[in-house]
N, C-alpha and C positions, 0 to 999 in steps of 0.2 A: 282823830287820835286813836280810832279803833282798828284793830288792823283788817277786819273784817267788816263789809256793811249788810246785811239783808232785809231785804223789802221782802214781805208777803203779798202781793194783790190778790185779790176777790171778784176780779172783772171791772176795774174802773174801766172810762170809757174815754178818759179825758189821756194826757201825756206823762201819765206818772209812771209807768213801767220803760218807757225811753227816757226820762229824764233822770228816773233813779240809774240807767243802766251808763247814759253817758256819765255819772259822778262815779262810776264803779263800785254798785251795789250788785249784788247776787239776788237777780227777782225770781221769786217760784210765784206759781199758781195755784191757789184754793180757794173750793169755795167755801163761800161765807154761813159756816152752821154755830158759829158763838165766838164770845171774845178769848175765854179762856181758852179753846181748843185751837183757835188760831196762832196765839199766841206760843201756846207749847210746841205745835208745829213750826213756826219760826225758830223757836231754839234749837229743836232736832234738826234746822239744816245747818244749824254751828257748825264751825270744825274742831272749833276752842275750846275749852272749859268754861271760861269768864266771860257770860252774858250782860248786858247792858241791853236791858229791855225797854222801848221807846216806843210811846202811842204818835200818832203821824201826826198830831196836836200838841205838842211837847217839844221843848227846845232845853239844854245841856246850858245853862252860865258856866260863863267862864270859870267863876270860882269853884264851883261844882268837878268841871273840866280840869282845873289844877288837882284838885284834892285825889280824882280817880287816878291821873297821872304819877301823881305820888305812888299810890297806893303800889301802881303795876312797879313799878321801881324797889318800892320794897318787899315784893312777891308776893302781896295778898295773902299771906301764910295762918294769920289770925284770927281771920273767921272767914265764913263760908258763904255769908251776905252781907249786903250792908244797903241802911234806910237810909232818905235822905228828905228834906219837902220838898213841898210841890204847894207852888203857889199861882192861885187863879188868878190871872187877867182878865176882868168884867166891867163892860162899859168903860173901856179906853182909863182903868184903874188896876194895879195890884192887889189885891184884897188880903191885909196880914190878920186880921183879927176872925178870931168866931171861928167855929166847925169848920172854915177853910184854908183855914191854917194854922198852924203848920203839915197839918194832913202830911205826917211821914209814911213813904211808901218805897218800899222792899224793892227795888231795881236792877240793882249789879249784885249776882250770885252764880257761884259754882254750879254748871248744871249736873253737876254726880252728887248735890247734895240739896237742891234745890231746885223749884221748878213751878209752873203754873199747873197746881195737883188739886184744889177746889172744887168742890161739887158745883159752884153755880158759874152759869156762863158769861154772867152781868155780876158787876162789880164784884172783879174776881179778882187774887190778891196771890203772890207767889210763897208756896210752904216750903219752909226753909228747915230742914231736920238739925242743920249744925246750929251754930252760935252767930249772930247777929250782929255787927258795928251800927255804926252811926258819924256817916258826913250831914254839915252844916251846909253845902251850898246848896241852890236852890233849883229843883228841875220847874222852869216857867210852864203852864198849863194855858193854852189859846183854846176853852173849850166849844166857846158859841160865837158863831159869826157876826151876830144879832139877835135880835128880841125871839125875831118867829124863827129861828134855827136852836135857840134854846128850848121853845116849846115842842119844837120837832123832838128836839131829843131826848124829853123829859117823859114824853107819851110812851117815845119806843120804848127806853127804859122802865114804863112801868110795865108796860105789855110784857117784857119779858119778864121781868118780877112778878105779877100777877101768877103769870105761869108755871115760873119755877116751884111758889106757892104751891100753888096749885098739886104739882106731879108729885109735891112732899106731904102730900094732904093738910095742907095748915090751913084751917076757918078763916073764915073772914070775920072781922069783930069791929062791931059798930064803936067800942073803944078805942080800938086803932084809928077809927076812921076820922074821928072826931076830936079824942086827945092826944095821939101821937103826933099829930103837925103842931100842937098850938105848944107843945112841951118841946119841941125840936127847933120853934122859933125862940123861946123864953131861953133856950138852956145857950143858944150861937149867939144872940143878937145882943141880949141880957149881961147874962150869966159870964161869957167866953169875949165880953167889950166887944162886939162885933157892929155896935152901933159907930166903934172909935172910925169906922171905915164909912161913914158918911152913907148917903144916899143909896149909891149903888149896892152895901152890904144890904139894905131893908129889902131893895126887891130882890138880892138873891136871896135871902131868910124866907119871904115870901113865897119865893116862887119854888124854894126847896119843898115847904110846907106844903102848898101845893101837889108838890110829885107824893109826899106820902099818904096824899087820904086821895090823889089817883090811884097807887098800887090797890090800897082795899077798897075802891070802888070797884077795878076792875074784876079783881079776885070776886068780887059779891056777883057781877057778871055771869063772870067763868061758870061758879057754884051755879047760881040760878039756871042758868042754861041747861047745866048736866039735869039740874034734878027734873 
């Protein structure tokens, strides 16, 4: 439904620059120095204005797909972004409750008014200067393959968090280390019904918890090393 597709690659190795190109996508090449900047560079090869920004993990429902169709019909005229959720599929489950959702995030916007303009390269979020809406349908998240493809990705993510830390000079704080995971499980699992999501929400609350007292172990790392 877009009248434009663009794929960015970074050197895969597998068929995804022929298979994106048979569906008639527009592939460029770059390489891989952060999310955010990759990112921006994909919209810079728009032709449009009206970006629909997609991680290659992510799929458009239908109702989602109705609502943005509307929208073009009635010329987006009303604001200059618009948020939507995004909901995680984990362990062959939708997860509605707790810190993972509704997790609304900033997608379809104007790039003369909007754009991937954040300082950090990981878990970077699009700053939108105009006025904001809000659709109801839901962009689906397929984030981890599996068990050890989650830990994979929770490491890199802290690595670079550690780092970014790091180049902004922020401590490492054994409060962090210790009570920001056990407050970050209490406030999703707790606090946010996240328990309503059975099994699967426990070890993702878990395994979140986890990634934050990795970031300030690594950060304590980093420091130690320099000094």
């Amino acid at each position: 439904f877009c009248d434009e597709i663009i794929v960015v690659d970074s050197g895969s190795s597998d068929a995804t620059v022929a298979l994106a190109e048979s569906l008639g996508a527009k592939v460029s090449y770059r390489k891989f120095e952060g999310f955010r900047t990759q990112k921006q560079f994909a919209v810079e090869q728009a032709s449009f204005d009206w970006i629909l920004s997609l991680d290659a993990d992510e799929i458009v429902t239908e109702k989602l797909r109705h609502q943005i169709i509307a929208l073009q019909h009635s010329g987006l005229d009303s604001y200059s972004g618009y948020k939507f959720p995004r909901c995680l599929f984990y362990h062959n489950k939708f997860l509605r409750h707790g810190n993972a959702y509704p997790n609304r995030i900033l997608r379809l916007f104007n790039k003369t008014q909007a754009g991937w303009h954040g300082e950090k390269e990981i878990h970077e979020r699009v700053v939108n200067r105009g006025k904001t809406g809000s659709l109801s349908g839901d962009l689906e998240h397929y984030a981890y393959r599996g068990f050890s493809h989650e830990l994979q990705k929770r490491r890199q993510y802290a690595l670079m968090m550690a780092d970014f830390r790091n180049q902004q000079h922020k401590k490492a704080s054994f409060i962090k280390l210790f009570v920001s995971p056990v407050l970050h499980f209490v406030r999703g699992y707790f606090f946010r019904l996240g328990f309503l999501d059975g099994w699967q929400c426990l070890v993702y609350k878990l395994n979140k918890s986890h990634y934050s007292m990795q970031k300030e172990l690594y950060l304590m790392d980093l420091q130690r090393n320099q000094a």
